[in-house]
FIFI-753084 format. One record per residue: x, y, z of N, C-alpha, C in turn; residue in one letter. Coordinates in steps of 0.02 Angstrom, whole numbers, plus 50000, padded with zeros to 5 digits. Atoms other than C-alpha are relative to their C-alpha. Last residue first. Example, Ala and Ser with C-alpha at 12.3 -4.5 7.8 and 13.67 -1.06 7.14 Angstrom:
<recs>
499584994149997506844994750357499615005550037S500454994150000506154977550390500455006050000A
</recs>
This chain:
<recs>
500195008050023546125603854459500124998249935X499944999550074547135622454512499644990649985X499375005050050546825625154672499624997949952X500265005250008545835642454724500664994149977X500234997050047547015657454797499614990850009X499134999950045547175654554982499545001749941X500134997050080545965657155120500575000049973X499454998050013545935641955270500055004749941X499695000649945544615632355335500575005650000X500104992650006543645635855170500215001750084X500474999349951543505617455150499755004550016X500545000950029544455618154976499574998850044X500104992750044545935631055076499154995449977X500004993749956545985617955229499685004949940X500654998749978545955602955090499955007050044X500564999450032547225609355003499454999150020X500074992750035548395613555153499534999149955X499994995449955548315596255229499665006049983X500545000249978548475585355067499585004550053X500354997050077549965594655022499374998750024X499684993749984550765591055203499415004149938X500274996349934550345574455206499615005450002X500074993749960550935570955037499465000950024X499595005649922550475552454974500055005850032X499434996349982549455562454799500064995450079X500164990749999548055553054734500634997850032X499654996949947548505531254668499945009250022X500254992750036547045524454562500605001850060X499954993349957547315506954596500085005149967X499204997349988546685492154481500135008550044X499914995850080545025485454519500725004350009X499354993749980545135473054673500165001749920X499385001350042543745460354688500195006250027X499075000349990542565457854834500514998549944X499695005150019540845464354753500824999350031X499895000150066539865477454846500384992949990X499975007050029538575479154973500375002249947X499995003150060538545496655041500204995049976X499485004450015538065501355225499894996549945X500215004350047537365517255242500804994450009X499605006850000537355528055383499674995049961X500235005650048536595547255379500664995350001X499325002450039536625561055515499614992749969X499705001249951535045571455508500664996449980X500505006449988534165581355394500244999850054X499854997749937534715594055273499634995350025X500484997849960534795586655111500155002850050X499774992250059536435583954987499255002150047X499384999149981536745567155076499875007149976X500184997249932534845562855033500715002850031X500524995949996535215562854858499785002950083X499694993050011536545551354875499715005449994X499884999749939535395538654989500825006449968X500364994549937534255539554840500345000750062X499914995649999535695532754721499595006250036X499424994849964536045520554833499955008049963X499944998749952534435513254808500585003150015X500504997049977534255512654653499925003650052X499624990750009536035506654630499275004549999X500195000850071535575489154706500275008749985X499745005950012536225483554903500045000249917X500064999250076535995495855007500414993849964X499825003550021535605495455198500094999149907X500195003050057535405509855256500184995049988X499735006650014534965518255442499924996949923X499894999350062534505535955472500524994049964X500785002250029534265532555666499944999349930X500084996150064536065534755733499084996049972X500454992550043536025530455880499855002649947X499594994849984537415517755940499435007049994X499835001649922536245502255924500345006850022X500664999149968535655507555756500085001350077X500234992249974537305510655706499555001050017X499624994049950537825494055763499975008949997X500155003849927536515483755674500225006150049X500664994349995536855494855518499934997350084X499824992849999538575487255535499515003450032X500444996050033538045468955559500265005650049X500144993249985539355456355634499645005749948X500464994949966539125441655604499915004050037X500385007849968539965429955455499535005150058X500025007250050540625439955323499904995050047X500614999650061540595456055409499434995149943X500435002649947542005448755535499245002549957X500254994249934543135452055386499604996550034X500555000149989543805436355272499915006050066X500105003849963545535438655223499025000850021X500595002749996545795448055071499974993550032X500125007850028547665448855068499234996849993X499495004849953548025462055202499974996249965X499314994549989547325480555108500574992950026X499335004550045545965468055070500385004449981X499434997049970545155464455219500375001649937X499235003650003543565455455162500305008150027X499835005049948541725456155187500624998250017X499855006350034541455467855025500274991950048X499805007549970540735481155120500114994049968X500165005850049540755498555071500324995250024X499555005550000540415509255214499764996849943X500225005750054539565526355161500474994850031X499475004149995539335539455319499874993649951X500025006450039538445555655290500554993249990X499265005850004539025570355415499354996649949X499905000550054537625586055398500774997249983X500525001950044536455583655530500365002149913X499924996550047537945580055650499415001249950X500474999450035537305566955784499985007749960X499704994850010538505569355939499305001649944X499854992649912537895557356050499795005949947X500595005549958537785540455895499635007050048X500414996550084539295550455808499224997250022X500134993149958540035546556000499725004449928X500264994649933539495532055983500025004950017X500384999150045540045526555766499655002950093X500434994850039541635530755828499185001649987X500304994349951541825516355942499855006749954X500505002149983541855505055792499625002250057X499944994949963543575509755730499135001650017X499234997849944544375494055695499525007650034X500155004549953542635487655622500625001050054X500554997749982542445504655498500134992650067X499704995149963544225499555439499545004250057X499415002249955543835482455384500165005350056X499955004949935542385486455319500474997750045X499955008450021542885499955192499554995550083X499395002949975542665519455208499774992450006X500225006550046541545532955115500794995750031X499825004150017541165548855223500254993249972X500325008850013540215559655172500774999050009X499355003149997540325579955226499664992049979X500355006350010538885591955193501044995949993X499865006950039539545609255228500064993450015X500394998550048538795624055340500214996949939X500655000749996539215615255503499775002349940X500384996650085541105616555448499354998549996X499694993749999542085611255627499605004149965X499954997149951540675598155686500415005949991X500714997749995540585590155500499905003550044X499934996650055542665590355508499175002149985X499554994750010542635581655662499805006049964X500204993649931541445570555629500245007250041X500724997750025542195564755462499875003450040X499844995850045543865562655551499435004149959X499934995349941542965551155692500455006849964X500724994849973542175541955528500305006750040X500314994950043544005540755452499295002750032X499874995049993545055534155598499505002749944X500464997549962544995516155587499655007950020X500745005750017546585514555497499435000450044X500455000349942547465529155498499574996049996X499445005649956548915525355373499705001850039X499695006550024548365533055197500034997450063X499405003749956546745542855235500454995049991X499685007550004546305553255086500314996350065X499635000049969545425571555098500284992350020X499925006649975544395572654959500695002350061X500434999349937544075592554938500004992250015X500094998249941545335594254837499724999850062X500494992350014544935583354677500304999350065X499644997849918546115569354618499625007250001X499674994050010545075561454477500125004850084X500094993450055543595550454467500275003749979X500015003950063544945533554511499325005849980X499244993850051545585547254658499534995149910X500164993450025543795541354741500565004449961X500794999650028543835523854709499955007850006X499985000950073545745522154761499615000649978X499484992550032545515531454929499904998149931X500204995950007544095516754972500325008849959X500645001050064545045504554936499805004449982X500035004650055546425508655057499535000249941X499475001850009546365518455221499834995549930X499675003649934544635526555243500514997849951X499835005250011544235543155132500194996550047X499365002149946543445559355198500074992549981X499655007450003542515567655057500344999850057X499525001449971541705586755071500104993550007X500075004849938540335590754978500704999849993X499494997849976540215607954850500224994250080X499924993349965539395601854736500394999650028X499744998749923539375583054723499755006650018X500214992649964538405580954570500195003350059X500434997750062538755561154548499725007550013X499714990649995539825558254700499905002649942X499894996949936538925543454771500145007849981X500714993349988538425539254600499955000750061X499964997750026540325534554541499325004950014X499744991849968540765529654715499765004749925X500294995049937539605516654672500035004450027X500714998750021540155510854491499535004850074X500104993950034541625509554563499565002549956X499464994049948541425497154701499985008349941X499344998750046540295486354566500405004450063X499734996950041538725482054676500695001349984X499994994749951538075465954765500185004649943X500754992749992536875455854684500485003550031X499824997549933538055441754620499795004850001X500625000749951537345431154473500045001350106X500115008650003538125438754339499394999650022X499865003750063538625456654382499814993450002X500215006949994537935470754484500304996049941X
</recs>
């Protein structure tokens, strides 16, 4: 929080999102979001989307549905969560009890120029995961609160959808690795999809 704007810092959030992780599994959306989680440090088990826009929940689900015995979170922007908006139905159906989905919402676009998102006038997220199913609905807005909705990500439960209020600036980029290919293979081995020796952090 700063001033006299209530939403939260972007990195300040992913910082107590992934405060104690263990052994969770990351799925990044296109942009922002990647840079907030390489800006703790390029860890394995993030798996970064550069150029699937919309695509991260239905990647999350996925990946929660392959590895039932690890906690997955997703953490992906507004922009990219509104391109891919059928996801949140068949995550609505499907109902993983150990996916966690973070949108951070700063109302803007700003992989394009920070244009105003549809977020910023009316369309409501939570709205839509309510509507889709998901019952474990957040709205967060203070770090109190988010940090009980990291806590519950590390529960057994059901599936979890938070939508995080933060500030529309743009903190300088944290760039992780662009390889595909690299990305690929590490996660696989740090999912346990795949046995190799450990990677090296």
């Amino acid at each position: 929080m700063s001033g006299n704007d209530p939403r939260l810092d972007r990195r300040e959030a992913i910082r107590a999102l992934l405060a104690g992780r263990g052994d969770l599994l990351v799925v990044t959306g296109l942009g922002s979001t990647t840079y907030d989680a390489a800006s703790l440090g390029d860890d394995p088990r993030n798996f970064y989307l550069w150029g699937a826009m919309g695509a991260a929940a239905m990647v999350g689900l996925g990946l929660a549905l392959a590895r039932p015995e690890r906690r997955v979170l997703v953490v992906t922007g507004d922009g990219e969560m509104l391109m891919g908006l059928g996801s949140l139905a068949t995550i609505g159906v499907m109902r993983p009890r150990n996916l966690a989905i973070a949108v951070f919402d700063n109302g803007h676009y700003g992989e394009t120029g920070m244009q105003a998102s549809h977020t910023a006038q009316t369309a409501s997220l939570t709205g839509v995961a309510r509507a889709c199913g998901i019952e474990h609905v957040r709205d967060i807005a203070d770090m109190a609160a988010l940090a009980a909705f990291a806590r519950e990500i590390h529960a057994a439960g059901d599936t979890l959808f938070a939508r995080v209020a933060i500030r529309a600036d743009e903190p300088p980029r944290v760039l992780p690795p662009r390889d595909g290919v690299l990305l690929k293979d590490r996660f696989r081995r740090a999912s346990g999809a795949e046995p190799g020796p450990p990677d090296q952090r």
